[in-house]
VOBA-1610 file (N, C-alpha, C; in pm, whole numbers, padded with zeros to 5 digits, always signed):
BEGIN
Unk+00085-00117+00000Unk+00000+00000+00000Unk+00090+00123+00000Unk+00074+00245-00057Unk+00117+00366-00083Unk+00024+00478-00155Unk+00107+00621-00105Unk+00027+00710-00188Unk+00065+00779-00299Unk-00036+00773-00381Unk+00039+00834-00506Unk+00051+00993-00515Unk+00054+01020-00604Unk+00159+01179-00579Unk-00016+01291-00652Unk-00122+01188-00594Unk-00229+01283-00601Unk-00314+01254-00454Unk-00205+01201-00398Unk-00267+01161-00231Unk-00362+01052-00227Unk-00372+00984-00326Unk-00452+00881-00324Unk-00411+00730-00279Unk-00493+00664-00198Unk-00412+00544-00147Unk-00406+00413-00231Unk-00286+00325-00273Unk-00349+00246-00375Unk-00278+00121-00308Unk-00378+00035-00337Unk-00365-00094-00302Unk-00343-00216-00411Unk-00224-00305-00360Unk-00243-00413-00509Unk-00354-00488-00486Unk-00400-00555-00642Unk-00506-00635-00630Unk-00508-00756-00514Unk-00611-00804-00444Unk-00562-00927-00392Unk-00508-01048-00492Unk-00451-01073-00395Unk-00367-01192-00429Unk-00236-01108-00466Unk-00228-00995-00488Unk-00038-00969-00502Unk+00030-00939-00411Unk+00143-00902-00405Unk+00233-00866-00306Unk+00185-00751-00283Unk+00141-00731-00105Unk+00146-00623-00054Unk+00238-00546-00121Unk+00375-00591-00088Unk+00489-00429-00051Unk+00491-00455-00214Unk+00428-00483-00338Unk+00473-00450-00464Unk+00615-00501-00489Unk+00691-00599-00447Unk+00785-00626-00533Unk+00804-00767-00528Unk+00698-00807-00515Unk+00695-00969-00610Unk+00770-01075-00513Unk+00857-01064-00358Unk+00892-01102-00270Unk+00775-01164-00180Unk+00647-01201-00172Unk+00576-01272-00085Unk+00496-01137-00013Unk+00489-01135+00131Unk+00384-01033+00186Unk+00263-01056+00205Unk+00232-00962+00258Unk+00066-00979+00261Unk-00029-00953+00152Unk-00097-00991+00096Unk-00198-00947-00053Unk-00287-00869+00019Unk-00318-00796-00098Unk-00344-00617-00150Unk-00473-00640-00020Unk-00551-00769-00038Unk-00651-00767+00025Unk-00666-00736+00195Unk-00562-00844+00241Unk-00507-00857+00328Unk-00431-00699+00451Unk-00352-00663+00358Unk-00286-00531+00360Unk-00445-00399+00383Unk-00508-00415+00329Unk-00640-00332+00317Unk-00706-00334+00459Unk-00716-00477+00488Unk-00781-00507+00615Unk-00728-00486+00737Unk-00605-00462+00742Unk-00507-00425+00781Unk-00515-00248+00806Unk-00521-00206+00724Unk-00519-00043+00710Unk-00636-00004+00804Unk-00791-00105+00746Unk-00924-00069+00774Unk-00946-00079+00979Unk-00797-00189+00975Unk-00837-00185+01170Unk-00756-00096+01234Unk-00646-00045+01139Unk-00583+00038+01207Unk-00652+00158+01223Unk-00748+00240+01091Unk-00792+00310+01103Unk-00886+00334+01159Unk-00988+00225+01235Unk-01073+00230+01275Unk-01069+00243+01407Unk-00926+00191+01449Unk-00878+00212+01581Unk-00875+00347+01622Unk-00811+00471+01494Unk-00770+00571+01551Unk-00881+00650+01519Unk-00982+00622+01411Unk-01077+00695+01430Unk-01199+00597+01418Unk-01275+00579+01510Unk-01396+00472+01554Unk-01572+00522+01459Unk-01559+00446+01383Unk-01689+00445+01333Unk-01692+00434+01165Unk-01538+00429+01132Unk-01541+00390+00998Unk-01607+00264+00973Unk-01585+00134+01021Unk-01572+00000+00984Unk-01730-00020+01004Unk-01776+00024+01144Unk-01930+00017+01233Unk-02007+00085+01107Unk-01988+00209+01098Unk-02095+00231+00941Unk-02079+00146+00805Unk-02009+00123+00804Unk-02012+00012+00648Unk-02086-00130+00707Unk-02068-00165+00854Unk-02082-00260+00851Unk-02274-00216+00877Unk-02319-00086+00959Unk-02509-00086+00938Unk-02533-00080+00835Unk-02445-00007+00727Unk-02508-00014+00608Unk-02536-00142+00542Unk-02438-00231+00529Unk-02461-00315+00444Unk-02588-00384+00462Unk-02693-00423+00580Unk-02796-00503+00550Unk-02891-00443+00463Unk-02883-00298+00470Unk-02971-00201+00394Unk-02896-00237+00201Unk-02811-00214+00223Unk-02763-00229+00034Unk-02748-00401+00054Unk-02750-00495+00076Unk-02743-00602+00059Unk-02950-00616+00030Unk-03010-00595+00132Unk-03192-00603+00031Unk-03233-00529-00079Unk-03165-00445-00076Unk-03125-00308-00229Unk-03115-00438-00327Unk-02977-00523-00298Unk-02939-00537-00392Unk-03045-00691-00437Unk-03087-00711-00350Unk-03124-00846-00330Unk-03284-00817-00420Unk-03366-00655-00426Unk-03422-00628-00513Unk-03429-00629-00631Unk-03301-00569-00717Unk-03282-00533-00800Unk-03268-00693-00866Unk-03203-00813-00827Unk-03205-00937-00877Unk-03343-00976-00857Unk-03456-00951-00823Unk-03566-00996-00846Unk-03600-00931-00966Unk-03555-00840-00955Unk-03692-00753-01082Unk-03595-00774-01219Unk-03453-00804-01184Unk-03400-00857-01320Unk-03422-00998-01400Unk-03450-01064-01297Unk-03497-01234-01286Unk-03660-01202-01357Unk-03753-01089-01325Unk-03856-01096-01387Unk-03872-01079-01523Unk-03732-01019-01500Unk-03777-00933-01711Unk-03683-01004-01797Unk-03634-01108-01752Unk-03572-01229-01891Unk-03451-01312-01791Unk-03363-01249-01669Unk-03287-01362-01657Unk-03309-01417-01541Unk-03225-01555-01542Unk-03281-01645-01455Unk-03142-01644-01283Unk-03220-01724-01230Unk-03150-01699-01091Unk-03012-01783-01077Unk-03000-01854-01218Unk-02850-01910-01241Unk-02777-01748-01249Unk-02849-01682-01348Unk-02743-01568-01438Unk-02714-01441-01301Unk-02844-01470-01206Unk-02821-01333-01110Unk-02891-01402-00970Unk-02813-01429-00906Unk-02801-01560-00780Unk-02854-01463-00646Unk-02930-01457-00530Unk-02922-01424-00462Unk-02803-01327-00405Unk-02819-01173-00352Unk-02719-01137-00340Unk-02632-01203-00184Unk-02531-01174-00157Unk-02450-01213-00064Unk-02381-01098+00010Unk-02416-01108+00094Unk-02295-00987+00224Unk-02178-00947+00151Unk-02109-01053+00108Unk-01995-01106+00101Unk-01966-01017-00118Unk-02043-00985-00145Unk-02060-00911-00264Unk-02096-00721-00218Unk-02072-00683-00086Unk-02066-00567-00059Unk-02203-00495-00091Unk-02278-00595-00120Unk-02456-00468-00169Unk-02429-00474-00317Unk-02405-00514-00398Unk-02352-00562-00493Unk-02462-00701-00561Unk-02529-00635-00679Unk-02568-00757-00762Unk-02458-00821-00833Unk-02450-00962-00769Unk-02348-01027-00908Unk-02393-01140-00981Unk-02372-01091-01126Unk-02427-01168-01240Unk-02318-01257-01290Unk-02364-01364-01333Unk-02287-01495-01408Unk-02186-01429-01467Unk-02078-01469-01524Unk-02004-01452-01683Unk-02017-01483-01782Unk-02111-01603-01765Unk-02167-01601-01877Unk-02271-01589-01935Unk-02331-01432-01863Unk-02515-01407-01914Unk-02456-01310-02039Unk-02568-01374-02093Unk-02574-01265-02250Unk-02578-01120-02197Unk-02486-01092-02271Unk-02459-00894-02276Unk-02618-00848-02329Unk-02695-00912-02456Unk-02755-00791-02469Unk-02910-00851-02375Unk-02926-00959-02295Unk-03016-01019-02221Unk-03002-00944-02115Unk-02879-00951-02038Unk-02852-00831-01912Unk-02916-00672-01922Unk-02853-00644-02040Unk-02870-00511-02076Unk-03028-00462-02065Unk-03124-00539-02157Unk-03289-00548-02154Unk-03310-00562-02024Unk-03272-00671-01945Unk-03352-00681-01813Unk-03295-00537-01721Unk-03174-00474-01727Unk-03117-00359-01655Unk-03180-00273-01697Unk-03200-00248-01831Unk-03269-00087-01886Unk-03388-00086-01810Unk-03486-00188-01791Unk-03599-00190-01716Unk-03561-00173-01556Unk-03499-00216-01510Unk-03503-00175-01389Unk-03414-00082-01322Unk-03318-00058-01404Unk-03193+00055-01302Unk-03244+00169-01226Unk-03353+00191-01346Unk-03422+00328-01297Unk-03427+00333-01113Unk-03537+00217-01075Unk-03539+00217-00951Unk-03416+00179-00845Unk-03310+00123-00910Unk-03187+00089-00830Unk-03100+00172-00865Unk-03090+00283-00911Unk-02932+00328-00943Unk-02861+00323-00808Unk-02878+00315-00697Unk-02803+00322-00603Unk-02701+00132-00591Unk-02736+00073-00670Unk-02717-00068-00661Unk-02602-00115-00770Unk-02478-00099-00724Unk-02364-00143-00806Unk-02411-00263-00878Unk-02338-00340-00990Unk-02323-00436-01048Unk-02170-00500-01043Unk-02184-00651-01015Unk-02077-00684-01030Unk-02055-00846-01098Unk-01981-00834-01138Unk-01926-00989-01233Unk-01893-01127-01125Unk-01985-01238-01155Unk-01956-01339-01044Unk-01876-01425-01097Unk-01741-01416-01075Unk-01615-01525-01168Unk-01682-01664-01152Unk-01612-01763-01220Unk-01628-01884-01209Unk-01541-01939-01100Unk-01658-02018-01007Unk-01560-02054-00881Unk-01591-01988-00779Unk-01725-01892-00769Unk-01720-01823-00642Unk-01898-01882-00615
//
């Protein structure tokens, strides 16, 4: 983890080397979680609000896969949401682009607050 020279904090992806040079370490993920207790230590209520929020954006999101499931895809392509997907709808990899797209144009309207995210194979 480091800051870049616009003060921004950047983290490697998980699974890489924390310290960035390919020597082992903690991954990006790891290193993050890391940052998130330190900071929460020194200032108390970061971690506690993400964590009330999420039951609220986790039924958000858990909406928005119903009403996409109504208008063409199925609950293979857009699975129950999960905690563990951050409030986050995540769709198959392999749902049709322009099937997604139809069932989203119909509903975003009422979810724009509801990220989208890609469910790899294997999760």
């Amino acid at each position: 983890m480091q800051v870049n020279k616009q003060g921004q904090v950047e983290i490697p992806a998980a699974g890489a080397d924390g310290d960035g040079s390919g020597s082992g370490g903690n991954s990006g993920a790891e290193a993050m979680q890391k940052a998130m207790t330190e900071c929460d230590a020194k200032v108390p209520g970061m971690q506690q609000l993400a964590n009330k929020e999420l039951p609220k954006m986790v039924e958000r999101a858990r909406q928005l896969a119903v009403c996409l499931r109504k208008n063409g895809l199925t609950v293979t392509q857009v699975p129950d949401t999960e905690p563990k997907f951050s409030g986050n709808v995540a769709i198959a990899v392999d749902t049709d682009p322009a099937a997604f797209e139809r069932a989203y144009a119909i509903c975003s309207k009422d979810f724009q607050d509801v990220g989208v995210t890609s469910l790899g194979k294997g999760q």
